[in-house]
PDB file with one MODEL, atoms N, CA, C and O in Angstrom:
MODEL        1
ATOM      1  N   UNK A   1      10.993  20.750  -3.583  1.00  0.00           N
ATOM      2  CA  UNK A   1       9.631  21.193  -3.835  1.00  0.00           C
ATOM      3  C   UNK A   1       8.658  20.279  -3.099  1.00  0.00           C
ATOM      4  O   UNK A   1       8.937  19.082  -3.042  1.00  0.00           O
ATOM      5  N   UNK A   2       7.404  20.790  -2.460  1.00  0.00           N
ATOM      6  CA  UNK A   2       6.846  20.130  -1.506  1.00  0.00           C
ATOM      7  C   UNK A   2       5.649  20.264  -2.682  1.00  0.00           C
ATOM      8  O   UNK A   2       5.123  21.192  -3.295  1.00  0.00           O
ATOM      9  N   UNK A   3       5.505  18.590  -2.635  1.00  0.00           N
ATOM     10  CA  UNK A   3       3.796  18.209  -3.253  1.00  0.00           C
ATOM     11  C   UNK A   3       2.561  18.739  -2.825  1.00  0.00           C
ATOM     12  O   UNK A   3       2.728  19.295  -1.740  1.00  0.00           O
ATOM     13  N   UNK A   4       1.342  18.807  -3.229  1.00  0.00           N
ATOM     14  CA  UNK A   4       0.545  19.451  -2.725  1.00  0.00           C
ATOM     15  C   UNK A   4      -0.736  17.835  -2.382  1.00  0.00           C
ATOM     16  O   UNK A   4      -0.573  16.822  -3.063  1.00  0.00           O
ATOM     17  N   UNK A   5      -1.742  17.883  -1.425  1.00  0.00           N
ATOM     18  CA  UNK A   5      -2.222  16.840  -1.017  1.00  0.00           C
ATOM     19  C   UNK A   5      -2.713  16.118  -2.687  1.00  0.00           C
ATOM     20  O   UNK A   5      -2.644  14.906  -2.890  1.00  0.00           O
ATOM     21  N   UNK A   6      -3.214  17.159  -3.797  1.00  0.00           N
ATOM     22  CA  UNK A   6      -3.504  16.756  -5.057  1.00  0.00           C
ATOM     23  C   UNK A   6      -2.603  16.126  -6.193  1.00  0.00           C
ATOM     24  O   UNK A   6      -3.123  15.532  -7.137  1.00  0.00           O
ATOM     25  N   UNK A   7      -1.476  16.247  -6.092  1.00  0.00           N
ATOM     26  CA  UNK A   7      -0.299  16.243  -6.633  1.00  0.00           C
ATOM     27  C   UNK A   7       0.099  14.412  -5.875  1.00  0.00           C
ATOM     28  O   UNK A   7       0.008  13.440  -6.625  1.00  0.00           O
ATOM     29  N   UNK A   8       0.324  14.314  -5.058  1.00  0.00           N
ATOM     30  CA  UNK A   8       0.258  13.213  -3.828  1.00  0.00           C
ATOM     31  C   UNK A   8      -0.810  12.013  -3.869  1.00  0.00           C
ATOM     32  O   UNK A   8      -0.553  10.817  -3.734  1.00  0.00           O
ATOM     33  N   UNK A   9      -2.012  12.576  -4.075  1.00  0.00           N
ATOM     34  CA  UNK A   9      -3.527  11.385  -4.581  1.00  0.00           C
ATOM     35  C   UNK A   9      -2.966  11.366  -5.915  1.00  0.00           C
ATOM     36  O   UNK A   9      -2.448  10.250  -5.959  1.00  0.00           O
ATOM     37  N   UNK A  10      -2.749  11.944  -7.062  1.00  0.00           N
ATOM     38  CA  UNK A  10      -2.816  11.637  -7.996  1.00  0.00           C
ATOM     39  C   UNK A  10      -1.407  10.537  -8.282  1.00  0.00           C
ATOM     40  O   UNK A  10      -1.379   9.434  -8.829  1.00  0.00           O
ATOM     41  N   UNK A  11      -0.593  11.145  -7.824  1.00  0.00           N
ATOM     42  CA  UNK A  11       0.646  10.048  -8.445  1.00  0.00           C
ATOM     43  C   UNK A  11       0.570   8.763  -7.251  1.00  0.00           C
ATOM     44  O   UNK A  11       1.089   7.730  -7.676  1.00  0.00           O
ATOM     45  N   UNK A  12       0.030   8.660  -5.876  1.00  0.00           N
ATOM     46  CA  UNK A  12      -0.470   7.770  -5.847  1.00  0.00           C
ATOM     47  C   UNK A  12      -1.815   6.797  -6.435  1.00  0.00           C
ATOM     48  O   UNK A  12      -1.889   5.633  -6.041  1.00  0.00           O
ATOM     49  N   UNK A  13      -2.700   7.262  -7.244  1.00  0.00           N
ATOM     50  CA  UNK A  13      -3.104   6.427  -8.250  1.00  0.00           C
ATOM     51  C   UNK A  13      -2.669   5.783  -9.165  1.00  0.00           C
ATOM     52  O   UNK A  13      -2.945   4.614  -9.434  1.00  0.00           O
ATOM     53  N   UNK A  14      -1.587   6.857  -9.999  1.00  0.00           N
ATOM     54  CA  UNK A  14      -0.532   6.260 -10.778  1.00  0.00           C
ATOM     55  C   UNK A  14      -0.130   5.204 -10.297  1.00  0.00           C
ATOM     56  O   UNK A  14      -0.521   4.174 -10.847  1.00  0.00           O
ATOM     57  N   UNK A  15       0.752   5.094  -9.156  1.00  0.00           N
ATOM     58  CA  UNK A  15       1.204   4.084  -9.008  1.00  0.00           C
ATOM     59  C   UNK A  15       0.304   2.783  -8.841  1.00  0.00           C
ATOM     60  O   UNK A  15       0.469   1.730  -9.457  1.00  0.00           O
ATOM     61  N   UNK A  16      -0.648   3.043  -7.922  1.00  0.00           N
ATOM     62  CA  UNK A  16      -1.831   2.058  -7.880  1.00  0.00           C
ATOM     63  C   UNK A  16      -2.169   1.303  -8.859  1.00  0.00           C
ATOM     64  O   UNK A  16      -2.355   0.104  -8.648  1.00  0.00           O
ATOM     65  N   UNK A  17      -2.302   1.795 -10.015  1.00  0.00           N
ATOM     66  CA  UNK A  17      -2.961   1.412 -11.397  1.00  0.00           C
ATOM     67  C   UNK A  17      -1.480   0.758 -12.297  1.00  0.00           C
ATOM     68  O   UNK A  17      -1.704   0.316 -13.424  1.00  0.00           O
ATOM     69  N   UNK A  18      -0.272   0.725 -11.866  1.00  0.00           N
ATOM     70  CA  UNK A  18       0.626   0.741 -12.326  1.00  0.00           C
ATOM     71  C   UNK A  18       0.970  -0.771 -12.482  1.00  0.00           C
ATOM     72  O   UNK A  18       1.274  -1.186 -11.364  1.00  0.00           O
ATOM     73  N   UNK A  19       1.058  -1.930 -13.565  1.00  0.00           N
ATOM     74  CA  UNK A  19       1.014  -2.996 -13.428  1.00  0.00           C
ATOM     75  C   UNK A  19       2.358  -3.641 -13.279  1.00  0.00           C
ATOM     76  O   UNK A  19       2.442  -4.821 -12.940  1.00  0.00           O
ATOM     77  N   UNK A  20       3.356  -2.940 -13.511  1.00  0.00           N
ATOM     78  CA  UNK A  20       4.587  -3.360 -13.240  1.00  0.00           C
ATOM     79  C   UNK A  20       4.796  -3.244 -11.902  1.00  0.00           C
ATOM     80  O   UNK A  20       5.622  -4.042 -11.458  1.00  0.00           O
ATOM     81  N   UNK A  21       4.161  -2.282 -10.903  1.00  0.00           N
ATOM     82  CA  UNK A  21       4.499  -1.961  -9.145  1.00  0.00           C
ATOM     83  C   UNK A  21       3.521  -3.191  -8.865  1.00  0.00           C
ATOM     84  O   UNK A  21       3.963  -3.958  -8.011  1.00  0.00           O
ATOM     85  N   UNK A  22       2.438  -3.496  -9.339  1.00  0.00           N
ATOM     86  CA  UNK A  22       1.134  -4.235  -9.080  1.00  0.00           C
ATOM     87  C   UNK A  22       1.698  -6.076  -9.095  1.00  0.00           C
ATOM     88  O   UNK A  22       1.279  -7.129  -8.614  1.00  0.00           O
ATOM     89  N   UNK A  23       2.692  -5.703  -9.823  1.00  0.00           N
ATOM     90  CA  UNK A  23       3.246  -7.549 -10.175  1.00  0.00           C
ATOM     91  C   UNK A  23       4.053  -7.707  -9.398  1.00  0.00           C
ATOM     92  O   UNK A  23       4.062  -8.849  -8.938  1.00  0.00           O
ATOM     93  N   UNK A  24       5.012  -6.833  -8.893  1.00  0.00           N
ATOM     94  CA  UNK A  24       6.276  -6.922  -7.941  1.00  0.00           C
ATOM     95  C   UNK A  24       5.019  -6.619  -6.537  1.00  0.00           C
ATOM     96  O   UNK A  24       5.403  -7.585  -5.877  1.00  0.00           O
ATOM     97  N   UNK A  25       4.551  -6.373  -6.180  1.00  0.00           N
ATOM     98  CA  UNK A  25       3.692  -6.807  -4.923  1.00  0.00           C
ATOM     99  C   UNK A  25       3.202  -7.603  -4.740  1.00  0.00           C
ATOM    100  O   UNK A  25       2.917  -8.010  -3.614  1.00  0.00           O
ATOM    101  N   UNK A  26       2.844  -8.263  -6.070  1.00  0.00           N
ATOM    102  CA  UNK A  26       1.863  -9.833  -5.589  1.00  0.00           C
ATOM    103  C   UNK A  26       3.263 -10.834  -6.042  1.00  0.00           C
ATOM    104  O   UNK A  26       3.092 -12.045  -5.903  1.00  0.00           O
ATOM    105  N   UNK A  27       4.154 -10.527  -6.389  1.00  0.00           N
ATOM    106  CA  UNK A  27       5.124 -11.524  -6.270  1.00  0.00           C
ATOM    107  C   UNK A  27       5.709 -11.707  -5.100  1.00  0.00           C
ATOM    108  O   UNK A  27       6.047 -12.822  -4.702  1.00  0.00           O
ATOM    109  N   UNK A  28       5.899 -10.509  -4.374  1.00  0.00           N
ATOM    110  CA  UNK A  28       6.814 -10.547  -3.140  1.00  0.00           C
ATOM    111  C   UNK A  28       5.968 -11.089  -1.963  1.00  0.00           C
ATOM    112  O   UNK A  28       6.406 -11.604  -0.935  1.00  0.00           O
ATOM    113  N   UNK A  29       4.470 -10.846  -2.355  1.00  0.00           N
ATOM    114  CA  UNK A  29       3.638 -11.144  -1.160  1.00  0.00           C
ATOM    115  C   UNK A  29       3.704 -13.082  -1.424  1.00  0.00           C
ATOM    116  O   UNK A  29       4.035 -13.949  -0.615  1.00  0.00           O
ATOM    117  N   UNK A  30       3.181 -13.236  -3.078  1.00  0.00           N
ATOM    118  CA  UNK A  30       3.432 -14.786  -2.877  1.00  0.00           C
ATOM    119  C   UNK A  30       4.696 -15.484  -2.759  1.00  0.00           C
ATOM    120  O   UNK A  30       4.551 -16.706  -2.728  1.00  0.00           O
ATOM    121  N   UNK A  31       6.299 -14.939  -2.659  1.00  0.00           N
ATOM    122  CA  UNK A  31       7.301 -15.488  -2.230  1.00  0.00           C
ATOM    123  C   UNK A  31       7.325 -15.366  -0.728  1.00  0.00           C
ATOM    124  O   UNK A  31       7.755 -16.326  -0.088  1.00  0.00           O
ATOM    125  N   UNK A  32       6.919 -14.313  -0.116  1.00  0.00           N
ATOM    126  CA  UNK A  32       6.458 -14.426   1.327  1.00  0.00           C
ATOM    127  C   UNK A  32       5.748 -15.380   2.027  1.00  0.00           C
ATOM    128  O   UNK A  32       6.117 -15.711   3.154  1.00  0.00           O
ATOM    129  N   UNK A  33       4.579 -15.961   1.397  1.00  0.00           N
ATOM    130  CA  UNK A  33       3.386 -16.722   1.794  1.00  0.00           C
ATOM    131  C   UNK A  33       4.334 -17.912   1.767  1.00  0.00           C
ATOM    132  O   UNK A  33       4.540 -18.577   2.782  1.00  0.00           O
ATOM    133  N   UNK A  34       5.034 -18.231   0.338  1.00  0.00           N
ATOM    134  CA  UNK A  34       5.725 -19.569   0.165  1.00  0.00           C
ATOM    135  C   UNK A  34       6.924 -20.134   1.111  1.00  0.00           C
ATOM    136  O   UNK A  34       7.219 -21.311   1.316  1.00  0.00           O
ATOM    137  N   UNK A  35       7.634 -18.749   1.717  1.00  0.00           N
ATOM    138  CA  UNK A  35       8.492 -19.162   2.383  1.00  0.00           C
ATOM    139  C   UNK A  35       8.025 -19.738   3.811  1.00  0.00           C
ATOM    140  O   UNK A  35       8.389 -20.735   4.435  1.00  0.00           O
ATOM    141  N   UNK A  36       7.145 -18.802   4.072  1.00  0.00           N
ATOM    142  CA  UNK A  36       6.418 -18.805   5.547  1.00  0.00           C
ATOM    143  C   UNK A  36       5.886 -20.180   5.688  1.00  0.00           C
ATOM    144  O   UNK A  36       6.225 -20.780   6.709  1.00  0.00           O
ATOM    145  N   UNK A  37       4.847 -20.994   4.558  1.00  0.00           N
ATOM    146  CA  UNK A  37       4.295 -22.225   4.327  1.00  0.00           C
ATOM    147  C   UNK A  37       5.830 -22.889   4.222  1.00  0.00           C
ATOM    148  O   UNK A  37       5.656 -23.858   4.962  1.00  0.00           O
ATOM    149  N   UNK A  38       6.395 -22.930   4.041  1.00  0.00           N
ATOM    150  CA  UNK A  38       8.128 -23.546   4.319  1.00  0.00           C
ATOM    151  C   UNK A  38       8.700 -23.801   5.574  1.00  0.00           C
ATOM    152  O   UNK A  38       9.434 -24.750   5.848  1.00  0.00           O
ATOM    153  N   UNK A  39       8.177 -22.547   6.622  1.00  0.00           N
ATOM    154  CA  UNK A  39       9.207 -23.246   7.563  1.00  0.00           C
ATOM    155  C   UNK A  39       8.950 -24.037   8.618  1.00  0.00           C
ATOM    156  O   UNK A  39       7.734 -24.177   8.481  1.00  0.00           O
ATOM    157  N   UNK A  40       9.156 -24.473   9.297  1.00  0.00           N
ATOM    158  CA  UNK A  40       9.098 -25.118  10.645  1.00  0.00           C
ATOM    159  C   UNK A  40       7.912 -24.325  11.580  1.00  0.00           C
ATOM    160  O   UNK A  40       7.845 -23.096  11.614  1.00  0.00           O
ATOM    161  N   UNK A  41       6.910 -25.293  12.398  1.00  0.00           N
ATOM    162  CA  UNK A  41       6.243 -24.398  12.817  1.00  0.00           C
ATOM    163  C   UNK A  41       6.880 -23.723  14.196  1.00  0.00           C
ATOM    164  O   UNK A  41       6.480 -22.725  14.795  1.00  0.00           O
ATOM    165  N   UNK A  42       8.010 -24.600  14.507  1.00  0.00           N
ATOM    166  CA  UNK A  42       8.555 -23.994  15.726  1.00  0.00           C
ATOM    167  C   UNK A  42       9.604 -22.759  15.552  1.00  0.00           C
ATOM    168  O   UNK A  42      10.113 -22.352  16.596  1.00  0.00           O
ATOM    169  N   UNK A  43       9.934 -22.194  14.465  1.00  0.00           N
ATOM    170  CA  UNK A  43      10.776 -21.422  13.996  1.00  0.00           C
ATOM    171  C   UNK A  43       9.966 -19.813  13.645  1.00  0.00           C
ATOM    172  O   UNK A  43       9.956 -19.138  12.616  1.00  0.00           O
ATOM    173  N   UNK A  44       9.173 -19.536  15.342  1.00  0.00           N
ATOM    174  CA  UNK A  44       9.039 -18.736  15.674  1.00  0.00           C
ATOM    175  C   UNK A  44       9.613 -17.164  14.933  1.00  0.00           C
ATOM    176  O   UNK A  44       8.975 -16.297  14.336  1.00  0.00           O
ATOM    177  N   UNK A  45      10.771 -17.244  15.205  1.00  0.00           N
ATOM    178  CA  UNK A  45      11.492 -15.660  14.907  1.00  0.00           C
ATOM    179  C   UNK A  45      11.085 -15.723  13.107  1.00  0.00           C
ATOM    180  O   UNK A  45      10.437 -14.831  12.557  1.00  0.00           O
ATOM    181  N   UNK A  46      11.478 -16.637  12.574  1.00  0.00           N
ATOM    182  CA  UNK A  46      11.056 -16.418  11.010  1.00  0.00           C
ATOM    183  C   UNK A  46      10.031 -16.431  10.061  1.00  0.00           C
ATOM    184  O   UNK A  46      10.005 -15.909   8.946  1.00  0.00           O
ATOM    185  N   UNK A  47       8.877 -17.345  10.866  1.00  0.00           N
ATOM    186  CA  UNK A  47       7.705 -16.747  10.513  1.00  0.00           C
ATOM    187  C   UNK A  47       6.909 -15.280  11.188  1.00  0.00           C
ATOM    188  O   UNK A  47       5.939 -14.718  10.680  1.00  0.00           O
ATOM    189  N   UNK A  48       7.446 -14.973  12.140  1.00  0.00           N
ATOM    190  CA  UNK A  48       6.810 -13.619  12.248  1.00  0.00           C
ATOM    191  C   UNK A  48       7.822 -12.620  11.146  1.00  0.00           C
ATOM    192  O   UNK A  48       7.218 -11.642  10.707  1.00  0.00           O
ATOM    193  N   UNK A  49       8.872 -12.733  10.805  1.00  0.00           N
ATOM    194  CA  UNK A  49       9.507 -12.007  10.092  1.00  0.00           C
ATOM    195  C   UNK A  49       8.659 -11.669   9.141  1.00  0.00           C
ATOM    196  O   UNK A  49       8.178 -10.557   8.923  1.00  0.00           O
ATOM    197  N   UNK A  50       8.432 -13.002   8.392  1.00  0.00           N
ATOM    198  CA  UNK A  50       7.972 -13.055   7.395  1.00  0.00           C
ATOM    199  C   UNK A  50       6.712 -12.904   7.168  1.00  0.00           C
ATOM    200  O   UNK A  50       6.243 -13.145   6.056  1.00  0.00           O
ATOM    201  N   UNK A  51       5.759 -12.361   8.482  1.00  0.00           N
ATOM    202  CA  UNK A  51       4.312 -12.012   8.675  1.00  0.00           C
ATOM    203  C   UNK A  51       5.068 -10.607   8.171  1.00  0.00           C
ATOM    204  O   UNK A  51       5.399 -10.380   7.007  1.00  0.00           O
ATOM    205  N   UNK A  52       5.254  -9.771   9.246  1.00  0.00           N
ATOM    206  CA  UNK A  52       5.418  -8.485   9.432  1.00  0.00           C
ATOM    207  C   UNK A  52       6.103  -7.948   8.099  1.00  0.00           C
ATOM    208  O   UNK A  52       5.936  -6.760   7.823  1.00  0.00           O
ATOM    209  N   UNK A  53       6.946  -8.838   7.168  1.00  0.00           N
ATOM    210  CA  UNK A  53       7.195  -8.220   5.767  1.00  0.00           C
ATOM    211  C   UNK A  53       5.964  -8.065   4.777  1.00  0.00           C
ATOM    212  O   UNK A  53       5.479  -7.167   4.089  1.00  0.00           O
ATOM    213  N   UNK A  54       5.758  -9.140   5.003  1.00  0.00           N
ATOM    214  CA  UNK A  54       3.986  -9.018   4.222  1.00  0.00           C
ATOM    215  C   UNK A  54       3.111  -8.070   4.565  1.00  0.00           C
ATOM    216  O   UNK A  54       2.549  -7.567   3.592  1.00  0.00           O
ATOM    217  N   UNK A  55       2.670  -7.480   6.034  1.00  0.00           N
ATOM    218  CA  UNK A  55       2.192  -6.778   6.258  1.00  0.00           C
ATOM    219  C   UNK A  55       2.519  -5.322   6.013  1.00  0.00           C
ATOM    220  O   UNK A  55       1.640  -4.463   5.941  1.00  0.00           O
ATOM    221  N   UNK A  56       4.071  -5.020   5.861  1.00  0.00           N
ATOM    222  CA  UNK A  56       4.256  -3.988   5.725  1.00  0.00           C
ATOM    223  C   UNK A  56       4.039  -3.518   3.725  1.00  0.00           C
ATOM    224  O   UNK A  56       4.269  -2.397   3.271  1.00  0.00           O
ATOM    225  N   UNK A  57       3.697  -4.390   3.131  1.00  0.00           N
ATOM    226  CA  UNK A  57       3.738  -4.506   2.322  1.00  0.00           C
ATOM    227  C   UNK A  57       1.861  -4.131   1.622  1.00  0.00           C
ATOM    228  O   UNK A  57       1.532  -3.634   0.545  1.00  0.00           O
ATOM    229  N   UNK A  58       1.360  -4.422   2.296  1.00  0.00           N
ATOM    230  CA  UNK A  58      -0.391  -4.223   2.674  1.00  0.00           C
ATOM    231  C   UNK A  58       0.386  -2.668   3.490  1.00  0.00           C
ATOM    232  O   UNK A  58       0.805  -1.871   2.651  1.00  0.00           O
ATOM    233  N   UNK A  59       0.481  -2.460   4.205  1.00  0.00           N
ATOM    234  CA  UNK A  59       0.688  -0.859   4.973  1.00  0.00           C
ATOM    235  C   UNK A  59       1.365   0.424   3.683  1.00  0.00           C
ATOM    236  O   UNK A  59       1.272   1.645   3.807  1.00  0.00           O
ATOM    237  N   UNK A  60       1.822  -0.095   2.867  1.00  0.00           N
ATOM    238  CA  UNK A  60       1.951   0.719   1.670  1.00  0.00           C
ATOM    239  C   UNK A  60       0.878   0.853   1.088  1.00  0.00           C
ATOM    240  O   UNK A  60       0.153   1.848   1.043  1.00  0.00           O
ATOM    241  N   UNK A  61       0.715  -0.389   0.515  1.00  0.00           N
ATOM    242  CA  UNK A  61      -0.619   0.310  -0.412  1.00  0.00           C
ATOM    243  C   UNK A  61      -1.795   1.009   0.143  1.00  0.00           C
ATOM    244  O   UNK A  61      -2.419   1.852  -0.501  1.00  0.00           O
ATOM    245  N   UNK A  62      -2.223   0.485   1.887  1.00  0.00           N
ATOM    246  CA  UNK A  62      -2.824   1.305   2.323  1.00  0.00           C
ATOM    247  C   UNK A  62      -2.713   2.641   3.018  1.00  0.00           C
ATOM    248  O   UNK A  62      -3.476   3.180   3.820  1.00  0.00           O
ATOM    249  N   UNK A  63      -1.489   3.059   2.469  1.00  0.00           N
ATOM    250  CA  UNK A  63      -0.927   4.479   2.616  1.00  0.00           C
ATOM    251  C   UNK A  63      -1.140   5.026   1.338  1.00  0.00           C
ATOM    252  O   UNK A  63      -1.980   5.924   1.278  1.00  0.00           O
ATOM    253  N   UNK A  64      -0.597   4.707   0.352  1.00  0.00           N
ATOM    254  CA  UNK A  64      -0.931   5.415  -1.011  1.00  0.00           C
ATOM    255  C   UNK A  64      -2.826   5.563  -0.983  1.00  0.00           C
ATOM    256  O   UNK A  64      -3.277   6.705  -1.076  1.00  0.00           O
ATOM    257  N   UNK A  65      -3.885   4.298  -0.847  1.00  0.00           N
ATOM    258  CA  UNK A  65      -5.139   4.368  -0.918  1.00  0.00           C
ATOM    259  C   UNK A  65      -5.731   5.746   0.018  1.00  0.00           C
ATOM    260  O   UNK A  65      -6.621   6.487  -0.400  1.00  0.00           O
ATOM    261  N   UNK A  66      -5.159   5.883   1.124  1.00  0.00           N
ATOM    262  CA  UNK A  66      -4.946   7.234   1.866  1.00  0.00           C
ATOM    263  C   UNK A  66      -5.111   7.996   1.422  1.00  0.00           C
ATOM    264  O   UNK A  66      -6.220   8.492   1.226  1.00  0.00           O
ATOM    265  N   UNK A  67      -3.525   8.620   0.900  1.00  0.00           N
ATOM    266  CA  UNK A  67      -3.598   9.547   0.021  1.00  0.00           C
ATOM    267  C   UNK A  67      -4.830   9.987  -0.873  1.00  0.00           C
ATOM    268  O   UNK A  67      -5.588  10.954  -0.799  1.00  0.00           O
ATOM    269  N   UNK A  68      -4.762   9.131  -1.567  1.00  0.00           N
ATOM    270  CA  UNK A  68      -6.199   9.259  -2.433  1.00  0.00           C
ATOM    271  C   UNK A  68      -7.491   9.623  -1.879  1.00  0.00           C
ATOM    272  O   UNK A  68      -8.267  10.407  -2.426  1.00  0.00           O
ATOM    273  N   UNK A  69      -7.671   9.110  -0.927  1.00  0.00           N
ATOM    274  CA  UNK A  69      -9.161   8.875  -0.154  1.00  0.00           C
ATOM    275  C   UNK A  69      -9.026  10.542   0.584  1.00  0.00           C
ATOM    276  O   UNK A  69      -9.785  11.488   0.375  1.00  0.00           O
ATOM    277  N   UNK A  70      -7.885  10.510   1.429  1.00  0.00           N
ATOM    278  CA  UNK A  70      -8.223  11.895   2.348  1.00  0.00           C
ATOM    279  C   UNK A  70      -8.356  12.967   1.298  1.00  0.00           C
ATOM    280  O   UNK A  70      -9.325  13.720   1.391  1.00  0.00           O
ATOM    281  N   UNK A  71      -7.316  13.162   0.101  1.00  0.00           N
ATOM    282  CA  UNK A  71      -7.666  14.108  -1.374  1.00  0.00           C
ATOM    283  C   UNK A  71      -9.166  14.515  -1.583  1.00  0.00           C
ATOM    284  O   UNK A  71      -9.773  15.574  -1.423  1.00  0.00           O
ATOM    285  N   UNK A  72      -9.569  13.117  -2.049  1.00  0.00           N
ATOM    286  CA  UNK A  72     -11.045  13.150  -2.497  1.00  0.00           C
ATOM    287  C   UNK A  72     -11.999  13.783  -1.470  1.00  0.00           C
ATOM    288  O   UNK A  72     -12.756  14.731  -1.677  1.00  0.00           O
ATOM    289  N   UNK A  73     -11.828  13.072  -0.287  1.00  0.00           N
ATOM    290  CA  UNK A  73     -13.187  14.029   0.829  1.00  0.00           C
ATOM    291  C   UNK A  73     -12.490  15.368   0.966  1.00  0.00           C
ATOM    292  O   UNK A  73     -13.371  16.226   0.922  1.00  0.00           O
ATOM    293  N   UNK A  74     -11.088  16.024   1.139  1.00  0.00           N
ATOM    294  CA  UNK A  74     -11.016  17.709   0.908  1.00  0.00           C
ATOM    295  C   UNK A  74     -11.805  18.169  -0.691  1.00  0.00           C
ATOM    296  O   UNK A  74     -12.489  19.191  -0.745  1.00  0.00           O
ATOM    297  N   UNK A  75     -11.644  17.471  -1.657  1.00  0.00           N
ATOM    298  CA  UNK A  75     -12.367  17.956  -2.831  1.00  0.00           C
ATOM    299  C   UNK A  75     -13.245  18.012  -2.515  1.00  0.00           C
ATOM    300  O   UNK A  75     -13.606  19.180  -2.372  1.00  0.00           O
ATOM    301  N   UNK A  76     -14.352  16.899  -2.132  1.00  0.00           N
ATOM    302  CA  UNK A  76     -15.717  16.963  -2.004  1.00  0.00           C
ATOM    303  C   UNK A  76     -16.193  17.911  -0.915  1.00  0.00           C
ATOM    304  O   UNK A  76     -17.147  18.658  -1.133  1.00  0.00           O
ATOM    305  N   UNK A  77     -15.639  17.905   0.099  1.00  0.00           N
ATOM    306  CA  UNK A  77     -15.586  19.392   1.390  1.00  0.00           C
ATOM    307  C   UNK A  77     -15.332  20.435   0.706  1.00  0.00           C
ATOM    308  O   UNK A  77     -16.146  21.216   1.199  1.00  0.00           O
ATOM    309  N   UNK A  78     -14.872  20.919   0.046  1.00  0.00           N
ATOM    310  CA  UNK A  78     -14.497  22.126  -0.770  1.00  0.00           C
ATOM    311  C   UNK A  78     -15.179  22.527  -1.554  1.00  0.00           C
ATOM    312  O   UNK A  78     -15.347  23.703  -1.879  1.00  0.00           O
ATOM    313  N   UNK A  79     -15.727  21.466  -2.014  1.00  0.00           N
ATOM    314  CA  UNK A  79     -16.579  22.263  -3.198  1.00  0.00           C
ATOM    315  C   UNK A  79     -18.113  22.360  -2.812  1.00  0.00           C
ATOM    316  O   UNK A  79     -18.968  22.934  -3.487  1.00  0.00           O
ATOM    317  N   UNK A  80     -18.292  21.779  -1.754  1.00  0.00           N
ATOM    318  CA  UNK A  80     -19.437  21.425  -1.018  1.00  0.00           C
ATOM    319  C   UNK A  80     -19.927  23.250  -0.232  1.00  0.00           C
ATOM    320  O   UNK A  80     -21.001  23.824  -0.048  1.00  0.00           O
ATOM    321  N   UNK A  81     -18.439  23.611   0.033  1.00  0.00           N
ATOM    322  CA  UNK A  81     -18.226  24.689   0.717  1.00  0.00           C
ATOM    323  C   UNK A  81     -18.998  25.899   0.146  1.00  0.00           C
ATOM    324  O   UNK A  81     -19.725  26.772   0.621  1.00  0.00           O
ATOM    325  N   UNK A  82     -18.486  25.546  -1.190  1.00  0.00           N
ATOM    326  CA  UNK A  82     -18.470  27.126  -1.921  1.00  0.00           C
ATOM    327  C   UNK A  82     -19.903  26.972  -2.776  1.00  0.00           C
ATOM    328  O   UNK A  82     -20.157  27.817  -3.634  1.00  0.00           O
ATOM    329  N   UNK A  83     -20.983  25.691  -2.475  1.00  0.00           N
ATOM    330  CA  UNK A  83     -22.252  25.914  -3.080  1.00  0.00           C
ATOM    331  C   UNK A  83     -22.874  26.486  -2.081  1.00  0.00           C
ATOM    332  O   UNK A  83     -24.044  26.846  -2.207  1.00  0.00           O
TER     333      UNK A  83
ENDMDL
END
């Protein structure tokens, strides 16, 4: 069954608002930060690793915030439409 763009904003809010997804992101981001402040500054290959995990990690939530955001301006276009 294929979600609909409303169906999609909404359970990405859910999750957004969700404090158990909300704790496992700021944990993983601050075991990230900690390792990275850990290594060697010449140890190149593993601090970018450990950039680009973090970042992809920010690229989720600003995919779910997406969701939400493009939802809301078709609502507001839509209904904008039919006044």
């Amino acid at each position: 069954m294929s979600l609909t763009p409303e169906m999609k904003a909404r359970r990405a809010q859910e999750i957004l608002i969700d404090d158990v997804f909300l704790e496992v992101v700021e944990n993983a981001k601050s075991s990230l930060v900690a390792q990275w402040s850990l290594t060697e500054l010449n140890d190149m290959t593993t601090r970018e690793s450990l950039y680009h995990q973090c970042r992809g990690l920010d690229e989720v939530l600003r995919h779910l915030r997406t969701l939400i955001n493009d939802w809301t301006v078709d609502k507001k276009r839509k209904k904008k439409m039919r006044t």
